[in-house]
MMTF fields as JSON, N, C-alpha, C and O atoms, coordinates in Angstrom:
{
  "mmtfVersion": "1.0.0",
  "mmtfProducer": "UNKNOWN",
  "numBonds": 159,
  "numAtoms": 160,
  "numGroups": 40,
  "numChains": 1,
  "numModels": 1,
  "chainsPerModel": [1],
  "groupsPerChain": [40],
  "chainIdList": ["A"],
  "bondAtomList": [4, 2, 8, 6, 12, 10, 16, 14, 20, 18, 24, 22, 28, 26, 32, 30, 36, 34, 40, 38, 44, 42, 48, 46, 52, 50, 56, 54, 60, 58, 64, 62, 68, 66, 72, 70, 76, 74, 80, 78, 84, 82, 88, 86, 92, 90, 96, 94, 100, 98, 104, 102, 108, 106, 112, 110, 116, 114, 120, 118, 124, 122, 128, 126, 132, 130, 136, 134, 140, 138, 144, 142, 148, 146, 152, 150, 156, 154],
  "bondOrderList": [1, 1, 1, 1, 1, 1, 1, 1, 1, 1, 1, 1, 1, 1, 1, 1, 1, 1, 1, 1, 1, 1, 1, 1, 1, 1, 1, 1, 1, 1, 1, 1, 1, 1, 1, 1, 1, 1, 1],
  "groupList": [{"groupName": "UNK", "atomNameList": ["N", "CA", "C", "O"], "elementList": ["N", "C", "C", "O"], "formalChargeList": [0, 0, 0, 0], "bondAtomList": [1, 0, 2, 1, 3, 2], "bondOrderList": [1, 1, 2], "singleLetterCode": "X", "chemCompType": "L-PEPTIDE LINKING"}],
  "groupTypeList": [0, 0, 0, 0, 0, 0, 0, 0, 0, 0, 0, 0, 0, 0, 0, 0, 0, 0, 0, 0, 0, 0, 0, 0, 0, 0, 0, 0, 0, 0, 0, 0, 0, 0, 0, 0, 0, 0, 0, 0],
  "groupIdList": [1, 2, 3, 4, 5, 6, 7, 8, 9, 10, 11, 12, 13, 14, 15, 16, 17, 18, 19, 20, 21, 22, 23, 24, 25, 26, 27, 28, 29, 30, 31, 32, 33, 34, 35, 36, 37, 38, 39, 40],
  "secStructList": [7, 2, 2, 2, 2, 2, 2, 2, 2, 2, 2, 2, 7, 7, 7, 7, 1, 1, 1, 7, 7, 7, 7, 7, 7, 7, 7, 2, 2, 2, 2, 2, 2, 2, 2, 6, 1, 1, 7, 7],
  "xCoordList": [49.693, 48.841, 48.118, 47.555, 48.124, 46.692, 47.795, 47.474, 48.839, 50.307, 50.427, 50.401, 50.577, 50.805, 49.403, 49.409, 48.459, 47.138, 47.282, 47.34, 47.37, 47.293, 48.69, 48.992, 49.404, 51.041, 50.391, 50.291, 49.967, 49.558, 49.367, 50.069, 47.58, 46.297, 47.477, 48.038, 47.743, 48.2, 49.363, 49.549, 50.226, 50.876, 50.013, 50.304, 49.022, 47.86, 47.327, 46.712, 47.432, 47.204, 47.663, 48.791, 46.997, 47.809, 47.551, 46.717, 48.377, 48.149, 49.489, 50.444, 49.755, 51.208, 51.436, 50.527, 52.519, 53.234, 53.192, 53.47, 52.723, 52.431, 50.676, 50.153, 50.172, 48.585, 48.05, 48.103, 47.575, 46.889, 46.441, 46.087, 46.41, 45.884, 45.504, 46.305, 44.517, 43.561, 43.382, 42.666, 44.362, 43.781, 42.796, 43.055, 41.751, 40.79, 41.298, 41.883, 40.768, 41.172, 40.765, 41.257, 40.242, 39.943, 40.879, 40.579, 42.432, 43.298, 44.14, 45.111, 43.755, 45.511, 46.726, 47.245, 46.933, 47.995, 48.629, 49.842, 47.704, 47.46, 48.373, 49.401, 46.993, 47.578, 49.198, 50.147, 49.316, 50.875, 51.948, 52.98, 51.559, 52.679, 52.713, 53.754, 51.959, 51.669, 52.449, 53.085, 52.338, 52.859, 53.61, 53.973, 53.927, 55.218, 56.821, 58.023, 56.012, 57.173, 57.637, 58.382, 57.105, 57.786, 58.553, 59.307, 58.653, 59.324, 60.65, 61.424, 61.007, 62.107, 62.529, 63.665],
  "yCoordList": [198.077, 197.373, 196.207, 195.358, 196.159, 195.253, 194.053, 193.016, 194.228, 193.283, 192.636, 191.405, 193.341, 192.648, 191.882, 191.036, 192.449, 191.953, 190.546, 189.703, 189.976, 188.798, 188.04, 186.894, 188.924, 187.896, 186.934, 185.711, 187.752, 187.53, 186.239, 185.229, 186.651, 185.323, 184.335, 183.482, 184.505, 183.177, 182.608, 181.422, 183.003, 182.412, 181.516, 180.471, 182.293, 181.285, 180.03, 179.338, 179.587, 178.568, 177.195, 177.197, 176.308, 174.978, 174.059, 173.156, 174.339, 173.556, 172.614, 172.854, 171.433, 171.115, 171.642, 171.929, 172.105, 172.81, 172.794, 173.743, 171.333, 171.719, 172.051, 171.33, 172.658, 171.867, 173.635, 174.698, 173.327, 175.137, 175.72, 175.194, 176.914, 178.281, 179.136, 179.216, 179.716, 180.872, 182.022, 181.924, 183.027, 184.474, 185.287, 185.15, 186.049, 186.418, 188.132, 188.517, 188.697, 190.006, 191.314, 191.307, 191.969, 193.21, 194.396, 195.487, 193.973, 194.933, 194.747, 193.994, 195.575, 196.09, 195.607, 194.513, 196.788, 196.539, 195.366, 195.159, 194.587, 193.165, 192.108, 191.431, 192.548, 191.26, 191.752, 190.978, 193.151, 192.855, 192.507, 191.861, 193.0, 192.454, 191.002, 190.597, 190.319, 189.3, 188.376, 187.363, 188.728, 187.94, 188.599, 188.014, 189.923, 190.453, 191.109, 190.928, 191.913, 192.234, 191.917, 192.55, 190.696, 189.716, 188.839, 188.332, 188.192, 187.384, 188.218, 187.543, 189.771, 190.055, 190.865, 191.325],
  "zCoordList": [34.009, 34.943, 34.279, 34.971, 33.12, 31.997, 32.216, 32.797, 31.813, 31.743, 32.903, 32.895, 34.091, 35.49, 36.338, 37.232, 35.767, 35.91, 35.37, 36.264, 33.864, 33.306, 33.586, 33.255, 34.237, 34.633, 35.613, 35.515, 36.59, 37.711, 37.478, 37.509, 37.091, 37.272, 36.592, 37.28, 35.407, 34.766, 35.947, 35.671, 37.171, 37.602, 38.861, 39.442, 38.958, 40.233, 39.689, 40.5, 38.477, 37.462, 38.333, 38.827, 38.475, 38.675, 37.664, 37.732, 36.601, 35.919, 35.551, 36.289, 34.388, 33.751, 33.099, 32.32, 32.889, 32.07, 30.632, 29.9, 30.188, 28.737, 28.436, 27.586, 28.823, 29.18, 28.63, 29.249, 27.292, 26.618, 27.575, 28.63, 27.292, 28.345, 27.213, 26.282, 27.162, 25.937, 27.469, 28.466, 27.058, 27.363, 25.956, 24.76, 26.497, 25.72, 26.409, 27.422, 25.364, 26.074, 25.056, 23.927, 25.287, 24.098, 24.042, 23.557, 24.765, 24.823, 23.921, 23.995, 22.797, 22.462, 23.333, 23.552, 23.698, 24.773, 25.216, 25.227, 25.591, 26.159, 25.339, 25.369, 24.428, 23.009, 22.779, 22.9, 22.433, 21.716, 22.915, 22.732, 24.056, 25.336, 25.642, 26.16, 25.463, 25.066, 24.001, 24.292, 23.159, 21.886, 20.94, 19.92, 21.194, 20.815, 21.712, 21.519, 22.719, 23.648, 24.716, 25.464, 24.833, 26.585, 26.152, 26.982, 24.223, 23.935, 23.341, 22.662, 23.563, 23.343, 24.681, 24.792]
}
C-alpha cells in the first residue's frame, strides 16, 4: 500500500518530464521500492 500510495500522488504531478521530484519518506519499505526494486 506505502508503494501504491507514492505511485499514485507522483502520477497526479503536472509537471515536465525532466523537472526534479524529492519524495521524503521514513519508510524503509518505501525507500528500497523506490530505488531498488521497481528498477528491476
Amino acid at each position: 500500500m506505502e508503494l501504491t500510495a507514492a505511485l499514485r500522488a507522483l502520477n497526479c504531478l503536472k509537471v515536465d518530464e525532466a523537472a526534479p521530484i524529492t519524495v521524503r519518506t521514513d519508510s524503509e519499505y518505501l525507500t528500497k521500492g523506490m530505488t531498488e526494486w521497481l528498477s528491476n
